[in-house]
C-alpha positions as CSV (number, residue, x, y, z in Angstrom):
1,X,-26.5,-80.7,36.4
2,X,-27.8,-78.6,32.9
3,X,-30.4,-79.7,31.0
4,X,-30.8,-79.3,27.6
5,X,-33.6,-77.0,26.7
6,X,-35.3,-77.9,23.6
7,X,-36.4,-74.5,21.7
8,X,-39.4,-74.4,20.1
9,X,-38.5,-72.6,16.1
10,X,-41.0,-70.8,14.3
11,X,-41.5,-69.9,10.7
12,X,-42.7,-66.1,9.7
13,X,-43.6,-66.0,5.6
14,X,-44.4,-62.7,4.9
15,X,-45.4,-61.2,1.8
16,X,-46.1,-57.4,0.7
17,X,-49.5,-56.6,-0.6
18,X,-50.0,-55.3,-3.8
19,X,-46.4,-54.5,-4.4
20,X,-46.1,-56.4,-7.9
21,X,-49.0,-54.8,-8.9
22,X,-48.4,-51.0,-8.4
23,X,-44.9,-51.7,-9.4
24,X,-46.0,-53.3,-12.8
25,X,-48.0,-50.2,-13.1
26,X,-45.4,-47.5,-12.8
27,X,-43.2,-49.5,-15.4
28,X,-46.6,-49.8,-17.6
29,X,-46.5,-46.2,-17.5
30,X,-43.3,-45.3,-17.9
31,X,-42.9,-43.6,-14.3
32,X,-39.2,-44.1,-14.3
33,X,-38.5,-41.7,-10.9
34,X,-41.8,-43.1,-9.4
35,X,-40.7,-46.5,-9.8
36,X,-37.1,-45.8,-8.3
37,X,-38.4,-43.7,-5.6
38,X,-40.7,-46.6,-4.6
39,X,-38.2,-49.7,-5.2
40,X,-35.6,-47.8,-2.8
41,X,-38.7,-47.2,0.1
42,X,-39.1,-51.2,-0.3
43,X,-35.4,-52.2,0.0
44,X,-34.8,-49.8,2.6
45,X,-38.3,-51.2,4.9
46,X,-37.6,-55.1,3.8
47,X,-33.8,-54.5,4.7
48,X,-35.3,-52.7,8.1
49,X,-37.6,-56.0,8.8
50,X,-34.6,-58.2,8.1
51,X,-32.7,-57.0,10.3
52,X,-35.4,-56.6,13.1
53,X,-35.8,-60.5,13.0
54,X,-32.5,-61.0,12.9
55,X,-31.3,-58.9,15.4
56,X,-34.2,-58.2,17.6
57,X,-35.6,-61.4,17.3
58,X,-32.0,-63.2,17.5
59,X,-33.9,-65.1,14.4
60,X,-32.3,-66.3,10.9
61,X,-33.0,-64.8,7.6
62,X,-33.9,-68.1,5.4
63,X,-35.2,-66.2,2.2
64,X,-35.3,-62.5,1.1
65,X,-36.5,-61.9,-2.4
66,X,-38.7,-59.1,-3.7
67,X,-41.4,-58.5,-1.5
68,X,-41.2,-61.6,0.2
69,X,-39.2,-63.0,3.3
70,X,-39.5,-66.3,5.5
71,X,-37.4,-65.9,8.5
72,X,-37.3,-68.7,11.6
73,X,-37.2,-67.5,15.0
74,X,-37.8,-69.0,18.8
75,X,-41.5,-69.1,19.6
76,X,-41.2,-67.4,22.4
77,X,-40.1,-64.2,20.8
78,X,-43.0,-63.6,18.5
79,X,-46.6,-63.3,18.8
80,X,-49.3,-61.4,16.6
81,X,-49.6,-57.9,18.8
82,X,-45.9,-58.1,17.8
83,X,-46.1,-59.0,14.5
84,X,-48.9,-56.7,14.1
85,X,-46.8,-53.8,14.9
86,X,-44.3,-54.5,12.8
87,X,-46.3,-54.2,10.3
88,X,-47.8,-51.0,10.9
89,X,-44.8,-49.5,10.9
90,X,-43.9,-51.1,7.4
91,X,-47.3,-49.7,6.7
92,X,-45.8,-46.1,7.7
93,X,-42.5,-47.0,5.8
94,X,-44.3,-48.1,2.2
95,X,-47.8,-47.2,2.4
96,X,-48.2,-51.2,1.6
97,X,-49.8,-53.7,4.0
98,X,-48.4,-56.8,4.7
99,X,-49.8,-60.6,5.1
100,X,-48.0,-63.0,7.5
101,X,-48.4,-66.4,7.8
102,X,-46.7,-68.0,11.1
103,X,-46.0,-72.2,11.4
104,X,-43.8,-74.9,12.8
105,X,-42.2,-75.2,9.4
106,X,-41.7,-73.4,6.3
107,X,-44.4,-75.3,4.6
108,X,-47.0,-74.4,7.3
109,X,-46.0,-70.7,7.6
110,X,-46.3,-70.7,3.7
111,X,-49.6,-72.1,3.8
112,X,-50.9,-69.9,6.9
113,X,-49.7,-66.9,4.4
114,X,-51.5,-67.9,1.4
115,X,-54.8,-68.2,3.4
116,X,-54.3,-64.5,4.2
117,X,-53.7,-63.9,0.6
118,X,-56.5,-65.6,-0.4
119,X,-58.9,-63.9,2.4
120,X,-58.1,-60.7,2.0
121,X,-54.3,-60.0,2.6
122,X,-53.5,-57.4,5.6
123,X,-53.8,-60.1,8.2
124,X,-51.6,-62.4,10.2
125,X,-52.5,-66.1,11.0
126,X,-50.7,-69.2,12.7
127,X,-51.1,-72.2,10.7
128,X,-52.6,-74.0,14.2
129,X,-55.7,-71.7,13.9
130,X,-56.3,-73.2,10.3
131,X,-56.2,-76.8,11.4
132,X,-59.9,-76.5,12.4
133,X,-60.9,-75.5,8.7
């Protein structure tokens, strides 16, 4: 007899630090090749993490804009030494840090992302550590 196994999703929010800002700046200042050069390194390393949680992570891309994504995946696929090395190596693609935010939902991964964008950015939390706040 099979049993149904229930899978537990999980919602990843993450957001690129700083991006708008520097970006803003090189348009401010008229740094046309700059600002190409550094749009294609961020479509190229958002592409890359898209298709690491979609592939690697056998998750589903929900949202890709700018320098944001919220992807859902199986809980058992992710956890932060994972998610921390991803983004090192977006760090090593960009130069830009990223902040993560990691819920049940999308609502709670959005909110554990804007408490790391509030307390500093360059972090990763799981909305279940904030509960105690």
């Amino acid at each position: 007899m099979m049993r149904n196994k229930i899978v537990e999703k999980m919602y990843i929010a993450i957001d690129g630090d700083d991006v708008g800002s520097r970006l803003e700046h090189l348009i401010i200042t008229n740094s046309v090749e700059s600002l190409e050069e550094l749009s294609g390194k961020l479509h190229s390393a958002f592409r890359w993490l898209c298709s690491l949680f979609t592939n690697s992570y056998t998750g589903r891309l929900i949202f890709f804009g700018g320098d944001n994504l919220l992807v859902e995946v199986c809980a058992s696929t992710i956890d932060k030494h994972g998610l921390a090395e991803i983004s090192k190596e977006f760090f090593r693609k960009t130069g830009f840090t990223l902040s993560i935010g990691v819920g049940p939902s999308p609502q709670k991964a959005y909110f554990a992302l804007k408490y790391v964008k509030t307390g500093g950015k360059n972090s990763i939390r799981y909305f279940d550590e904030l509960v105690d706040l």
